[in-house]
C-alpha positions as CSV (number, residue, x, y, z in Angstrom):
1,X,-58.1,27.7,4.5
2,X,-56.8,28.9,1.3
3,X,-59.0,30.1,-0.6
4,X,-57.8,31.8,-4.1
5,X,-60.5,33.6,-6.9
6,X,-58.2,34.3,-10.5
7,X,-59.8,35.8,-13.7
8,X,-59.4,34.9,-17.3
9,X,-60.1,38.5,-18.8
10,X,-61.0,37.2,-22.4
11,X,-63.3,34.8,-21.4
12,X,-64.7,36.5,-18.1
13,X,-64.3,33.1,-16.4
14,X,-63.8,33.2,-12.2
15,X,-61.4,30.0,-11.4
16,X,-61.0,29.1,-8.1
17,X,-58.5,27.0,-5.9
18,X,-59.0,25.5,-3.1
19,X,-57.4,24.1,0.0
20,X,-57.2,23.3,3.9
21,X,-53.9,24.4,4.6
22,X,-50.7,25.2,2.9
23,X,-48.7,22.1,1.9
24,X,-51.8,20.3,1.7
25,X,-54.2,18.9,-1.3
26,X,-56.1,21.1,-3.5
27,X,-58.9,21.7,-5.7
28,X,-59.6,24.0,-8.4
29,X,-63.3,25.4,-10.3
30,X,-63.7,25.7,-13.9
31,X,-59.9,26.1,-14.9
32,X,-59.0,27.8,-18.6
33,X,-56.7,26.2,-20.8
34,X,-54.8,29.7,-21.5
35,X,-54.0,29.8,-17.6
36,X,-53.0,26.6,-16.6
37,X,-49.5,27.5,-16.5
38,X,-50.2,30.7,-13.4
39,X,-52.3,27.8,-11.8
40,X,-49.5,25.6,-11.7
41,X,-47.5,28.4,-10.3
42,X,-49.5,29.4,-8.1
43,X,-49.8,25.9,-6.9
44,X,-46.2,25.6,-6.5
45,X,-45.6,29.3,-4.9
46,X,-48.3,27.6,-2.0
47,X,-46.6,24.3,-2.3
48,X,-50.3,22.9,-3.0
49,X,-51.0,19.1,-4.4
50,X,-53.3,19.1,-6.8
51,X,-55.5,16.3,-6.4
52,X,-59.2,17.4,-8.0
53,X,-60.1,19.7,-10.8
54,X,-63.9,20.4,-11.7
55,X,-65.8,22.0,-14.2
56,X,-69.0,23.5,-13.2
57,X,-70.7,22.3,-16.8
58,X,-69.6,21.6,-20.5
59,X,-68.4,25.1,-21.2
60,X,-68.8,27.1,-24.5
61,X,-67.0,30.1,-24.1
62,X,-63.2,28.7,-23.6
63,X,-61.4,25.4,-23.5
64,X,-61.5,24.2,-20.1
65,X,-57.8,23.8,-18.0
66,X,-58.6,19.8,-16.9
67,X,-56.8,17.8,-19.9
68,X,-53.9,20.1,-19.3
69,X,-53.9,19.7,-15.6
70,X,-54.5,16.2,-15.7
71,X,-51.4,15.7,-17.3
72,X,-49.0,18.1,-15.7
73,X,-50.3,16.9,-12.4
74,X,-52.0,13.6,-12.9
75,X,-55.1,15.1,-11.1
76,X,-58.5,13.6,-10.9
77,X,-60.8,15.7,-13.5
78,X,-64.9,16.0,-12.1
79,X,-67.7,16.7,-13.9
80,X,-71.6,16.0,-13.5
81,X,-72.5,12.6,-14.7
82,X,-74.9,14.1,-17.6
83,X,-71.8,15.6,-19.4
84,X,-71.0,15.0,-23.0
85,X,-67.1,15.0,-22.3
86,X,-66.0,11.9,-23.5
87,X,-63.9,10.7,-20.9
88,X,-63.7,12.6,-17.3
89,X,-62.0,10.6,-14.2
90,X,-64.9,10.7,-11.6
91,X,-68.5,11.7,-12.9
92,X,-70.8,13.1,-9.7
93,X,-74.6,13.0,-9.5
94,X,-77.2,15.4,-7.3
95,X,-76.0,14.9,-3.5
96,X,-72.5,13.5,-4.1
97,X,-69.2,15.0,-2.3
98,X,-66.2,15.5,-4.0
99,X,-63.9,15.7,-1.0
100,X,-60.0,16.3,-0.9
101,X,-57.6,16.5,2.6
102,X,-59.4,19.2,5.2
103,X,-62.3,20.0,2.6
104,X,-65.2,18.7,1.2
105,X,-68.1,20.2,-1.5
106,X,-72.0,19.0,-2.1
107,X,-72.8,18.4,-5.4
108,X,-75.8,20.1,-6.3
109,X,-77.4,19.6,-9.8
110,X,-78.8,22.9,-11.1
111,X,-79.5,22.5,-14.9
112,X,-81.0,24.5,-16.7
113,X,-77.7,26.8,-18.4
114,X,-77.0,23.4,-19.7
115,X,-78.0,20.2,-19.4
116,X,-74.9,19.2,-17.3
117,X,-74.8,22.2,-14.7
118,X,-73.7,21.7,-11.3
119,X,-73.3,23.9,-8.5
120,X,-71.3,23.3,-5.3
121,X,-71.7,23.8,-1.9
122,X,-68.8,24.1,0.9
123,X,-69.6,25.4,4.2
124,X,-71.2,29.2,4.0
125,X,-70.0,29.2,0.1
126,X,-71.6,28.2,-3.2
127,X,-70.1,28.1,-6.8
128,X,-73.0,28.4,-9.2
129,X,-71.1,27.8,-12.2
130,X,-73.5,29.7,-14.9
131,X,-76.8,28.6,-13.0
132,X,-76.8,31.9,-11.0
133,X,-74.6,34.8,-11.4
134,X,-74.4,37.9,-10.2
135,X,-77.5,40.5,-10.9
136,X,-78.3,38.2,-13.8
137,X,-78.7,33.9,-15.1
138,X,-77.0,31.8,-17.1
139,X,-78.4,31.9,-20.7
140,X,-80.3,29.1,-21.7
141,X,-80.7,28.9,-25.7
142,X,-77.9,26.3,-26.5
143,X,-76.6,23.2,-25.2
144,X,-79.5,21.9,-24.2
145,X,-80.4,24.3,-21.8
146,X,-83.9,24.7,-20.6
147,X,-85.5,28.5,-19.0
148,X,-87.7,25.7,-16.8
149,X,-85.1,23.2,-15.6
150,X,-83.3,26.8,-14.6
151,X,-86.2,28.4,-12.9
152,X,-86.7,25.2,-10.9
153,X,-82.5,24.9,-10.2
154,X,-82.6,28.5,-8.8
155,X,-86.0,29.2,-7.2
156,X,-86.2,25.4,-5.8
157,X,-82.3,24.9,-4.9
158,X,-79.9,27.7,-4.8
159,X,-82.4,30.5,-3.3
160,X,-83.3,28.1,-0.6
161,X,-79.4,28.0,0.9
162,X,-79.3,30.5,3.6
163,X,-79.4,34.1,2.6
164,X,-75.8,34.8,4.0
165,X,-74.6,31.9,1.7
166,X,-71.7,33.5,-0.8
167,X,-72.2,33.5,-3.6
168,X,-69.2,32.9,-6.4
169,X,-70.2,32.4,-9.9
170,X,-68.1,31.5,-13.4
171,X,-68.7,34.2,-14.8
172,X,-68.9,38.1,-14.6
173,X,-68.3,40.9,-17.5
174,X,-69.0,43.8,-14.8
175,X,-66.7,43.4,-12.2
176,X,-68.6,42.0,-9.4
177,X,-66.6,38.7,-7.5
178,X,-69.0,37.8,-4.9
179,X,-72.4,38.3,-3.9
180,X,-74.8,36.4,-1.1
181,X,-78.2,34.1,-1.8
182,X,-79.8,37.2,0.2
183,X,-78.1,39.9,-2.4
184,X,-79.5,38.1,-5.5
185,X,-83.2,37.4,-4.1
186,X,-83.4,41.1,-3.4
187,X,-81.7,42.7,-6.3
188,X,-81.2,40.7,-8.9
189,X,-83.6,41.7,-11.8
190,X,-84.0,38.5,-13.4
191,X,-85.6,36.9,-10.0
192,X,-88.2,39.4,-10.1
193,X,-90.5,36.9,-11.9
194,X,-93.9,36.0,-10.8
195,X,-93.7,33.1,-12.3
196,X,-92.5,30.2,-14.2
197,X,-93.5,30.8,-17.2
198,X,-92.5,35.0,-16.8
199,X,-89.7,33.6,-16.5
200,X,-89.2,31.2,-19.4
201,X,-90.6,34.1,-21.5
202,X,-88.0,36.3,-20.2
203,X,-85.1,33.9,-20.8
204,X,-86.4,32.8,-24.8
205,X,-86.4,36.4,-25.2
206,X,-83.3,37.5,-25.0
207,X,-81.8,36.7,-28.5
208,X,-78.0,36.8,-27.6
209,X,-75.6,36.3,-30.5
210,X,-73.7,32.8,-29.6
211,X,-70.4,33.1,-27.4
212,X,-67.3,34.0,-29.9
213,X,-65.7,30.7,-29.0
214,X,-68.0,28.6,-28.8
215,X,-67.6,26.5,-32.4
216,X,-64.0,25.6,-31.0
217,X,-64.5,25.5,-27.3
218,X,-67.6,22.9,-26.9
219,X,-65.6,19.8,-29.2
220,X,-62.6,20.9,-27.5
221,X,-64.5,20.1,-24.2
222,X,-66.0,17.0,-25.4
223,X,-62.9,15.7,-26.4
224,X,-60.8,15.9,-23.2
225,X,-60.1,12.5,-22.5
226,X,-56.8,11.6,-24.4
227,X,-54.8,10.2,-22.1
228,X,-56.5,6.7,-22.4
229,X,-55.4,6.1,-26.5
230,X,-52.2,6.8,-25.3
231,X,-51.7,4.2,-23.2
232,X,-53.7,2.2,-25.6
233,X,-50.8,2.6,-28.2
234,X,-48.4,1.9,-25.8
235,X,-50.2,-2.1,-25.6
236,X,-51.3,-1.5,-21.8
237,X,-55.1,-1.8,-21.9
238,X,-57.2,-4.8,-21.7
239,X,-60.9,-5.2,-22.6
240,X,-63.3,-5.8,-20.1
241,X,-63.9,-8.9,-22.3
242,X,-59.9,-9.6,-21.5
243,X,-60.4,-8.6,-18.0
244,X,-63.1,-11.0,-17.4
245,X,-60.8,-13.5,-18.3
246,X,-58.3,-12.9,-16.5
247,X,-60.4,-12.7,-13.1
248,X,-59.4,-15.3,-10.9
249,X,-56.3,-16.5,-12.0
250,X,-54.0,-16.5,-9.7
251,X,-51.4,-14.4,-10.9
252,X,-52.9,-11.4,-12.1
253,X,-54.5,-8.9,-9.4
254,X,-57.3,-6.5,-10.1
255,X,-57.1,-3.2,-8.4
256,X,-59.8,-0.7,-7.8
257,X,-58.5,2.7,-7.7
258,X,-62.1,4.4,-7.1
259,X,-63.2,6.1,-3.6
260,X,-64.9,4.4,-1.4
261,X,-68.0,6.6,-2.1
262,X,-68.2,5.6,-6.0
263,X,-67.4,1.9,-4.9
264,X,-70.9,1.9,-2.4
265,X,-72.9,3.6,-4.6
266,X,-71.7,1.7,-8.0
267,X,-70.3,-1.8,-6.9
268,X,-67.6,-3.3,-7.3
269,X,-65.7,-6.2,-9.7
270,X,-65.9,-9.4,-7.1
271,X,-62.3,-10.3,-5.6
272,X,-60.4,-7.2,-6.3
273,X,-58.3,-5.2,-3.9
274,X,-58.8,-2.0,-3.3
275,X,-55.8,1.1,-3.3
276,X,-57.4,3.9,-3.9
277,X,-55.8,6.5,-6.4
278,X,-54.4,9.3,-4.1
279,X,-52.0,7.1,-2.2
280,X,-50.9,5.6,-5.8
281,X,-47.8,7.0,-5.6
282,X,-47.3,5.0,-2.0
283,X,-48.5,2.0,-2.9
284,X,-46.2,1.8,-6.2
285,X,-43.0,2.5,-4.3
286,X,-40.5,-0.1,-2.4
287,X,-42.2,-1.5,0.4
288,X,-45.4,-0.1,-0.9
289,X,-48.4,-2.7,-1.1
290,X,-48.4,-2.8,-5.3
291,X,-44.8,-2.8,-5.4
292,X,-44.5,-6.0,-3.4
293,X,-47.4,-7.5,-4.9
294,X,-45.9,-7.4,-8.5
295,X,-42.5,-7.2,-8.0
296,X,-42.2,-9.5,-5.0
297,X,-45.0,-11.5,-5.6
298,X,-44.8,-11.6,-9.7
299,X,-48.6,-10.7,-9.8
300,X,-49.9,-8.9,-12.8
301,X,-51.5,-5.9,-11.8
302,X,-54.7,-4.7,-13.8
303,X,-56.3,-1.5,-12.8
304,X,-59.2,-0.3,-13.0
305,X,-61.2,2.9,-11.5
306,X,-65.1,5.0,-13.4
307,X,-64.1,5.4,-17.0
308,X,-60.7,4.2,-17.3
309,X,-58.8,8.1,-16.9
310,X,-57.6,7.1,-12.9
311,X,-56.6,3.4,-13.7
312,X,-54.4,4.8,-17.2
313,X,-52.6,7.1,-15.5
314,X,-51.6,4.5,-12.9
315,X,-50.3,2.4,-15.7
316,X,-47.8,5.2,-16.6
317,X,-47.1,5.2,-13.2
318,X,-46.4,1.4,-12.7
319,X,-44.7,1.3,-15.9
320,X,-42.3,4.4,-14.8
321,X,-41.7,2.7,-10.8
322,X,-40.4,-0.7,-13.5
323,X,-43.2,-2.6,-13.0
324,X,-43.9,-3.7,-16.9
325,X,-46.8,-5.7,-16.9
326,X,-49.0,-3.6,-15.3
327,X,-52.3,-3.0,-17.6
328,X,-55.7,-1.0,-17.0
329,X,-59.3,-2.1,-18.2
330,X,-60.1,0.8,-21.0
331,X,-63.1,2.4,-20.2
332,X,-63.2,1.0,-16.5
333,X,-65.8,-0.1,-14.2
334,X,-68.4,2.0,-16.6
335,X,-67.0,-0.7,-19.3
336,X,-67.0,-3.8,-17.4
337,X,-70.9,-3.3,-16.7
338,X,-71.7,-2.8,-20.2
339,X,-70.1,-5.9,-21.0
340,X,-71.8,-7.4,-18.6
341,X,-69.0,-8.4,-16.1
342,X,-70.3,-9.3,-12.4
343,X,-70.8,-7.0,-9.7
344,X,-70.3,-7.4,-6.4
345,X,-71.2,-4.8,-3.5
């Protein structure tokens, strides 16, 4: 496995990447804006394909990495379904597995640091995000966070993995990279608590000045999914009023790009066909199973995956492999339901 820790010093942000083998897919863990371009590299230097990036929370010390990796690489961006981000490509809830080639990660949700937090397990690993760190917690005045949703996410979730669990968090301003589930019951000071409410007392106390950034970073992070009023400008989004429409008729084609995990757990749009995103590039290409439907076949192709991120990048796509009347449903699936299209399992 590849397995690859990097450091924004400014920020004190721990990014990780993530992969089964080289030449492979990859994943990478709270990415910074300021260090896209070394991930890239990096990426490159391993001959990586990145498929996934997540953020561990809605962060308020830097501008996360995912818009600009999203659009150098056309990734999927993941975040926990309670985020504020506008517009993120697959949202996960408590249990759900984000999974690329050779690797897969539980989705744990620890809030508490905010009201978005999720943690990660993979194997004999865990990325706590800000939940747990290392000797010490993720604050919890701001963003919604809450010392009692924490307390629960660490003393109910995290400190029940196995003690030899590692442990890579965020953050760290001392130095430390790693530490175990065994390390932190035994040394960190935080965790020495009696109780609940010592430790809500503990965590109110603390009066820390806000993060430096965090009056430019937190509507930076919000505001990450562009992408989709591009494409809107361009003319190649349809309503899901439009798209209701157009169901059924025999020359247009509505494609689900989701996995096969969100399409069990959300349902589906009756009738469509299913290609799901990562084999995009395939499917578009001569002989490839969109490519003959459209070109061969004069179907109109509309796509559609969660929010709309997926299905407008695949526009772009189709539109690049000549295939000019290929449209997306703005704001996907998520859109479709609240306009009350019909769902199928």
């Amino acid at each position: 496995m590849i397995f690859r820790q990097l450091f924004d010093s400014v920020s004190g942000t721990y990014t990780y990447l993530l992969a089964s083998r080289p030449g492979g897919e990859a994943l990478i863990i709270d990415p910074v804006l300021e260090k896209v371009d070394r991930y890239l590299q990096l990426v490159r230097e391993l001959d990586l394909k990145l498929v996934k990036a997540v953020d561990t929370h809605l962060h308020a010390d830097h501008i996360t990495g995912l818009g600009a990796l999203r659009d150098h690489t056309h990734c999927i961006t993941v975040m926990g379904e309670q985020t504020k981000a506008d517009v993120v490509s697959m949202r996960v809830s408590d249990g759900d597995r984000i999974t690329i080639e050779g690797l897969s990660l539980d989705a744990l949700y620890t809030p508490g640091h905010t009201d978005d937090s999720y943690s990660y397990v993979m194997g004999g690993r865990v990325f706590t995000g800000d939940t747990l760190l290392i000797r010490g917690t993720g604050r919890t005045d701001f963003q919604n966070g809450d010392p009692r949703a924490q307390y629960d996410s660490i003393f109910n979730k995290l400190l029940r993995l196995p003690d030899e669990t590692l442990l890579y968090p965020a953050h760290d301003y001392k130095g430390d990279t790693v530490s175990t589930i065994g390390e932190e019951k035994r040394f960190n000071p935080r965790l020495r608590v009696k109780s609940i409410d010592e430790y809500v007392d503990l965590m109110n106390g603390l009066n820390l000045p806000n993060p430096k950034m965090m009056d430019v970073a937190v509507p930076a992070n919000i505001r990450i999914g562009l992408h989709q009023d591009d494409i809107a400008r361009k003319g190649w989004a349809v309503s899901a009023k439009q798209a209701m429409d157009m169901r059924g008729r025999s020359d247009v084609t509505l494609v689900d790009l989701r996995e096969k995990a969100e399409r069990e757990r959300h349902g589906v749009i009756p009738g469509t066909l299913h290609a799901p995103y990562p084999a995009l590039q395939e499917n578009l290409g001569v002989g490839g199973m969109l490519h003959a439907l459209a070109v061969d076949g004069g179907k109109r192709i509309v796509f559609y995956c969660a929010f709309g991120e997926r299905s407008a990048m695949a526009v772009q796509a189709a539109q690049d492999a000549g295939i000019g009347t290929a449209r997306h449903i703005e704001g996907g699936f998520d859109a479709w339901k609240k306009a009350g299209g019909p769902i199928g399992a």
